[in-house]
C-alpha positions as CSV (number, residue, x, y, z in Angstrom):
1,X,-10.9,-16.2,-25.7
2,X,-11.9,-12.9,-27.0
3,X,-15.0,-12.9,-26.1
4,X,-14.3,-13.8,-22.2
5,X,-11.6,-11.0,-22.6
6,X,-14.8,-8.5,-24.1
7,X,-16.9,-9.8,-21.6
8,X,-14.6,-8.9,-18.6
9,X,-14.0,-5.4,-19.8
10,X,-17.6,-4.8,-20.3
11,X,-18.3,-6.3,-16.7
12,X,-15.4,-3.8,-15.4
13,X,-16.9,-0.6,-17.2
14,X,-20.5,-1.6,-16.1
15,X,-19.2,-1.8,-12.4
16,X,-17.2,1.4,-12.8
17,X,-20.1,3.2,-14.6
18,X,-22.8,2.3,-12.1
19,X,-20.5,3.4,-8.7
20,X,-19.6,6.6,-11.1
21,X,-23.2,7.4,-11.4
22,X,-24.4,6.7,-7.6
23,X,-21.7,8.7,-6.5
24,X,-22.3,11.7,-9.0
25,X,-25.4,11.6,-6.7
26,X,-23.7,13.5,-3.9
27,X,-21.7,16.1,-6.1
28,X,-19.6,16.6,-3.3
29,X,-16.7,14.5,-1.5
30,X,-15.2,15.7,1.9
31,X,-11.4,14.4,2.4
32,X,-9.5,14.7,5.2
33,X,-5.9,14.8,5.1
34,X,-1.7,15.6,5.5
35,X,-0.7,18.8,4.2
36,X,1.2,18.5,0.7
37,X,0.3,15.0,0.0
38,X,-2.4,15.7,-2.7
39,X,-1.1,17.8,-6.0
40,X,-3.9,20.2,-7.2
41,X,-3.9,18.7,-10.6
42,X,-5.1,15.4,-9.1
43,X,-8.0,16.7,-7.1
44,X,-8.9,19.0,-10.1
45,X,-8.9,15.7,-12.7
46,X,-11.0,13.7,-10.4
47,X,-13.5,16.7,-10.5
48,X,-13.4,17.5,-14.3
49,X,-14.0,13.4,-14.7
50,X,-17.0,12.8,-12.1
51,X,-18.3,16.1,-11.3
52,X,-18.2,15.5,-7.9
53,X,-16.5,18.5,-5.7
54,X,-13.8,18.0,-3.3
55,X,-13.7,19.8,0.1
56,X,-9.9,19.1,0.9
57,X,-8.9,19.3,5.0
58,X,-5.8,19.0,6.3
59,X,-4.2,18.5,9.7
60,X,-0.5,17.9,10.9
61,X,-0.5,14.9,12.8
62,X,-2.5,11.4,13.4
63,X,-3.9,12.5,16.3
64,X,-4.9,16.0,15.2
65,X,-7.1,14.2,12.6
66,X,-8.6,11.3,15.1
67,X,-9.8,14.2,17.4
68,X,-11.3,16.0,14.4
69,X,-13.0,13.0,13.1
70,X,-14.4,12.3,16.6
71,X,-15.4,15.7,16.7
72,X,-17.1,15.9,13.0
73,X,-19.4,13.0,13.8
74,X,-19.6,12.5,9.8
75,X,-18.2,15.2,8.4
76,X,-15.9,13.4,6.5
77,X,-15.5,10.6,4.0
78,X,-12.0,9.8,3.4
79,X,-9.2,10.0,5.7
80,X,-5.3,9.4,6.0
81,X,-4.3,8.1,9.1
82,X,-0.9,6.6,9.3
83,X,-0.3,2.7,10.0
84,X,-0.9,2.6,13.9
85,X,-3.6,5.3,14.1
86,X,-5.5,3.1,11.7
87,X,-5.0,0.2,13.7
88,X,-6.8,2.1,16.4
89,X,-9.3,3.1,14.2
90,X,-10.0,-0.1,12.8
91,X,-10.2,-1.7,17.0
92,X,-12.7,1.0,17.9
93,X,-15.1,0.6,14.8
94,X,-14.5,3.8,13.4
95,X,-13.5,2.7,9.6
96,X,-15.9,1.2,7.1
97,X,-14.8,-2.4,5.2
98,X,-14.0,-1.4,2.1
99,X,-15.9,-2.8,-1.0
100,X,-13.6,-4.2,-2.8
101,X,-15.9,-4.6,-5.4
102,X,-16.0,-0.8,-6.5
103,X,-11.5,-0.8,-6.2
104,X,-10.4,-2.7,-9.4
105,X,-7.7,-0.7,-9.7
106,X,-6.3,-2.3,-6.1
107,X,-4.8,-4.5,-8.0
108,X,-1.8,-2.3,-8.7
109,X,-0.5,-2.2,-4.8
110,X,2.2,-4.3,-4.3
111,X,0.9,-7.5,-2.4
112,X,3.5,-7.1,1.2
113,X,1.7,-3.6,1.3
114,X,-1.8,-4.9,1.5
115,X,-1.2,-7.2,4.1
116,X,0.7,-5.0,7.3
117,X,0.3,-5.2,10.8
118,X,-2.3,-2.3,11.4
119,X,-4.8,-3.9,8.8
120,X,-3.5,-7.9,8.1
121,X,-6.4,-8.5,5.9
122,X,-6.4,-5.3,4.1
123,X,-9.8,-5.4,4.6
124,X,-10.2,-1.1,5.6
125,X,-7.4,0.8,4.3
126,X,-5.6,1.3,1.3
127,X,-2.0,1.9,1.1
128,X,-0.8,5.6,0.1
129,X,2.7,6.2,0.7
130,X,5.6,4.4,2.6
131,X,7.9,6.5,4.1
132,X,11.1,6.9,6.3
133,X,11.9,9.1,9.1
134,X,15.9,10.0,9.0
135,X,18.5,12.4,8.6
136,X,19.6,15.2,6.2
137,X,22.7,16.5,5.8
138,X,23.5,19.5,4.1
139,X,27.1,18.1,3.3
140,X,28.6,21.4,1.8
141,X,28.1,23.0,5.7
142,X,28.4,20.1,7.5
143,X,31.5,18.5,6.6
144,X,31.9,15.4,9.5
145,X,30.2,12.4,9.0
146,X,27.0,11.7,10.5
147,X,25.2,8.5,10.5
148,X,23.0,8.4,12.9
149,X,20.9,10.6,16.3
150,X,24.1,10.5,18.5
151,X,26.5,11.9,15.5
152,X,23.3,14.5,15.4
153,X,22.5,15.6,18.0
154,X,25.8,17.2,19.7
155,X,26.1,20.8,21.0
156,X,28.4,21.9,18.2
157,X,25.3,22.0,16.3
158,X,22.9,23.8,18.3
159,X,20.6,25.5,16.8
160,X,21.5,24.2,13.2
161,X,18.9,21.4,13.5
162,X,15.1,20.9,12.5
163,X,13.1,18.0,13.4
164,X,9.5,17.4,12.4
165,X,7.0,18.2,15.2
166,X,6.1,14.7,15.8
167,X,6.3,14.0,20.2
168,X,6.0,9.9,19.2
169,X,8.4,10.3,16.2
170,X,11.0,12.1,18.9
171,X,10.6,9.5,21.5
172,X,11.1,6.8,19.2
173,X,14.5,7.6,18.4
174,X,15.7,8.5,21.9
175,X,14.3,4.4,22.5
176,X,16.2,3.0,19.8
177,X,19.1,5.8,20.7
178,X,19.1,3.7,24.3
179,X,19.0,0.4,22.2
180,X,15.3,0.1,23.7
181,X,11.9,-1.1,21.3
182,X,10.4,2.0,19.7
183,X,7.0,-0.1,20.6
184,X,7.6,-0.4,24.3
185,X,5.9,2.8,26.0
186,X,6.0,2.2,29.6
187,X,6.7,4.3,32.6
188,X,10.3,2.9,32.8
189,X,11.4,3.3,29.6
190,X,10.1,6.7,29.7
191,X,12.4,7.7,32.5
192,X,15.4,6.5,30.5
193,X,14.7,8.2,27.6
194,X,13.7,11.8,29.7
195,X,17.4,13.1,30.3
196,X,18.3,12.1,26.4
197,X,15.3,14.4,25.2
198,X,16.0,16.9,27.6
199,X,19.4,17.4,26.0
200,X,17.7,17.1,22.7
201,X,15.6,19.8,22.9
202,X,18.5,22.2,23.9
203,X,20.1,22.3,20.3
204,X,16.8,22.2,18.1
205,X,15.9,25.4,16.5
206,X,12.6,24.4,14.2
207,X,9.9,21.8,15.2
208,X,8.4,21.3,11.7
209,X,6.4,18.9,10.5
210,X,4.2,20.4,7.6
211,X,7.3,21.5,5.3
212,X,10.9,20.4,7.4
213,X,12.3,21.2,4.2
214,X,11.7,25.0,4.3
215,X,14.6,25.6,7.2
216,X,17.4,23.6,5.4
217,X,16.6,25.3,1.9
218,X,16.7,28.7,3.3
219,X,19.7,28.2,5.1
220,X,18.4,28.6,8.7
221,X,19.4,24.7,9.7
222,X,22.3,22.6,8.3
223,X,21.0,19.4,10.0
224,X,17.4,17.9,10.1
225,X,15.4,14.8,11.2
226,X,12.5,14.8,8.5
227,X,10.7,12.8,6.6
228,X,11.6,10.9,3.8
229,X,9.6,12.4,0.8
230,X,10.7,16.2,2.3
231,X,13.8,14.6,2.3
232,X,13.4,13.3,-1.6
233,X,12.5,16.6,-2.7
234,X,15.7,18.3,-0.7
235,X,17.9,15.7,-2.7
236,X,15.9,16.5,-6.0
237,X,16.8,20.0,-5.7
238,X,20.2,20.1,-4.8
239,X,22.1,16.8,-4.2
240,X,24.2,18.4,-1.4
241,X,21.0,17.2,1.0
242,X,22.2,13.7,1.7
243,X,19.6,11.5,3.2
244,X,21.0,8.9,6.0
245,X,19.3,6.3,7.8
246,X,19.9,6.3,11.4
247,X,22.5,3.6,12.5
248,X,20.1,3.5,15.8
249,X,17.6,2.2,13.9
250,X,14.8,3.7,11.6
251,X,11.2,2.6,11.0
252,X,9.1,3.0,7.8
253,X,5.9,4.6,8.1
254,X,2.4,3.9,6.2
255,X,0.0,6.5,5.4
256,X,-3.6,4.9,4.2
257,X,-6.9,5.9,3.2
258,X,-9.8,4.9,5.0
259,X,-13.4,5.5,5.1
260,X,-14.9,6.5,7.9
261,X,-17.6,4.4,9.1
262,X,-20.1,7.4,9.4
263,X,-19.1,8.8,5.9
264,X,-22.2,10.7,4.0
265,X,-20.5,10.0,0.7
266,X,-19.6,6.3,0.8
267,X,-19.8,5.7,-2.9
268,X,-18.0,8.8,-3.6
269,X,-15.1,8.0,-1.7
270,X,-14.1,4.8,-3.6
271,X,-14.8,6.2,-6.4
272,X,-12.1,8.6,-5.7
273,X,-10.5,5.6,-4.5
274,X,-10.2,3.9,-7.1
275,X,-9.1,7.3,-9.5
276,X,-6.1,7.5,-7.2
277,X,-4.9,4.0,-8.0
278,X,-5.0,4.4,-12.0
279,X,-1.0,4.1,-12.5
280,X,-0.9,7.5,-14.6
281,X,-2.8,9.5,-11.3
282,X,-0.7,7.9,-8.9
283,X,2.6,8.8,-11.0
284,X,1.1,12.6,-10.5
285,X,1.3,12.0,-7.0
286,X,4.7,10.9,-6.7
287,X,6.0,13.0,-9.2
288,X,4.9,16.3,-6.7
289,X,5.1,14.4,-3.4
290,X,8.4,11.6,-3.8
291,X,7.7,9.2,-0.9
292,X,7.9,5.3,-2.1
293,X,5.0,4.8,-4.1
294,X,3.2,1.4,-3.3
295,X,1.5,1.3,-6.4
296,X,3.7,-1.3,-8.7
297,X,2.3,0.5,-12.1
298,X,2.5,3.7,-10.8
299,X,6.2,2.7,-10.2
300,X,7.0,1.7,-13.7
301,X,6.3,4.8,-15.3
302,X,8.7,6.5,-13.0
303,X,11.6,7.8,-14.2
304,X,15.1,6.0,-13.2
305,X,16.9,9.3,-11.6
306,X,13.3,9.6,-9.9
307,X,13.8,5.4,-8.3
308,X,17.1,6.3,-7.7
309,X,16.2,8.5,-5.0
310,X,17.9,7.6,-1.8
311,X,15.4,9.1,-0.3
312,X,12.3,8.2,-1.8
313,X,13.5,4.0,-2.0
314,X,16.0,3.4,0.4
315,X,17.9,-0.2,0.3
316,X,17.6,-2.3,3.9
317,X,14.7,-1.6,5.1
318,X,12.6,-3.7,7.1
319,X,8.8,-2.7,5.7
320,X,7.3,-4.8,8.8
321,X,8.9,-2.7,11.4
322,X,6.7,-0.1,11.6
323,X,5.1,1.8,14.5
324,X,2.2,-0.2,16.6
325,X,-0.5,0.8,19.1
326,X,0.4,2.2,22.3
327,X,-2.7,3.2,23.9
328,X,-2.6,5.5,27.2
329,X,1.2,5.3,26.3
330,X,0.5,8.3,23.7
331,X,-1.1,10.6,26.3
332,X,1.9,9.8,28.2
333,X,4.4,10.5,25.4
334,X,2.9,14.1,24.7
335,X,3.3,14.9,28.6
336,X,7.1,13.9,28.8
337,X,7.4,15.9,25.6
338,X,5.6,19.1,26.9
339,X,7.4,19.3,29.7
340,X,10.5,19.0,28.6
341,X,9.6,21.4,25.5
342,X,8.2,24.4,28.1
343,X,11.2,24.0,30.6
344,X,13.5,25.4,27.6
């Protein structure tokens, strides 16, 4: 038994060795991805251990980095798209199977997150972060209760509220708001959900979706529709930010990472991979950036005030309900939202 125990480990370093060295071949890996979602000291580790460089992009929403990407032709070998961008991704042939193969360190993702709707087979992405979308409070202003968009969004609170600046994320809530499926983009629905928005927009004051959290630490907004990991680190830093999730209904979201299939650096990028599953590297990255970490090891070295984060693990939620494909139904989500944005 211990020599099929040696043997394994020497097979695993081998493996690891060998993609190490063909990927030191390119000294250089190009990732694309959200703002604050990678802490410095990760990206600066994976560099001290391979040598390998990394040019680190950002962009502030799914679509922002799918029109890049189509735009770069190549320029990039990793990306983060969230759940249902990937699932467009994946349709149209623009991600690269992953070789599982040169990912032992997969192993740590919790099973359910391997196997979602954008990617059943989890045969292209890799699971990041989970996150919410839902409300903060900051209960030593805002002294009624408020549990969910229509508690929210009154006039008495005009002005007092920041939401992120995501026209899909918006639309999704007036649907659920109106009891309708946050999936179910169609010209009718729509019209229903116009007049809501149009009230909406009335009493927002910041449309933030890089750092939501700025406006209510500052003091410039009371109220804020953000998510969940901005959320974690409001809660971390003062416990007066509640964190509620909408009575309306809330959905988690999935950011991945993906290669693109015209990546220069293919070996480099699950290499990096790879690095980002180790349990002690993806601690790092919940330990900066608190969304709920997949990663089952990673999790077990978390603190319990850090699991305890209403916020960053919320109890009921459904991990399966989750955003989907629309197709043209995104083009016409951004129109209904620009209109209704320039008529204020």
């Amino acid at each position: 038994m211990k020599r099929l125990r040696l043997l394994v480990v020497t097979v695993l370093a081998a493996v690891f060795v060998s993609a190490a060295s063909a990927a030191k071949k390119s000294k250089e890996l190009n990732l694309f991805a959200w703002s604050e979602y990678f802490p410095q000291e990760v990206l600066d580790g994976f560099t001290e251990e391979t040598g390998i460089k990394i040019n680190y992009e950002t962009y502030a929403s799914s679509e922002e980095m799918l029109a890049k990407l189509i735009a770069g032709d190549g320029a990039y070998d990793l990306v983060q798209p969230s759940d249902y961008m990937a699932e467009v991704m994946i349709r149209n042939k623009m991600l690269r199977p992953l070789d599982l193969k040169q990912l032992p360190n997969r192993k740590n993702i919790e099973d359910q997150f391997l196997h979602m709707p954008h990617d059943p087979e989890g045969k292209f992405t890799v699971p990041f972060m989970i996150g919410t979308v839902g409300i903060v409070v900051n209960t030593d202003v805002v002294k009624e209760p408020v549990r969910g968009y229509k508690d929210l969004f009154q006039s008495k609170y005009k002005d007092r509220i920041v939401v992120v600046n995501d026209n899909r994320e918006i639309v999704s809530w007036a649907l659920v708001t109106l009891g309708l499926d946050q999936n179910d983009i169609t010209p009718e629905n729509l019209k229903k959900v116009r007049p809501l928005i149009a009230e909406w927009v009335k009493l927002i004051k910041v449309y933030d979706s890089d750092s939501p959290k700025t406006a209510l630490l500052g003091g410039d907004v009371d109220l804020g529709v953000v998510w969940s990991g901005e959320a974690a680190r409001l809660w971390e830093e003062d416990k007066k930010f509640a964190y509620i999730l909408p009575e309306e209904g809330a959905h988690p979201f999935v950011d991945v990472m993906a290669i693109p299939a015209k990546a220069p650096h293919v070996d480099a990028a699950h290499l990096f991979l790879d690095y980002i599953m180790r349990a002690e590297v993806s601690k790092l990255i919940s330990d900066e950036f608190p969304y709920m970490n997949p990663n089952a090891a990673a999790r077990a070295l978390l603190s319990e005030e850090q699991l305890a984060n209403p916020a960053s693990y919320p109890e009921g939620m459904d991990y399966m309900n989750v955003f989907r494909d629309i197709g043209r139904g995104a083009a016409a989500i951004d129109q209904l939202m620009t209109d209704l944005k320039s008529a204020q």
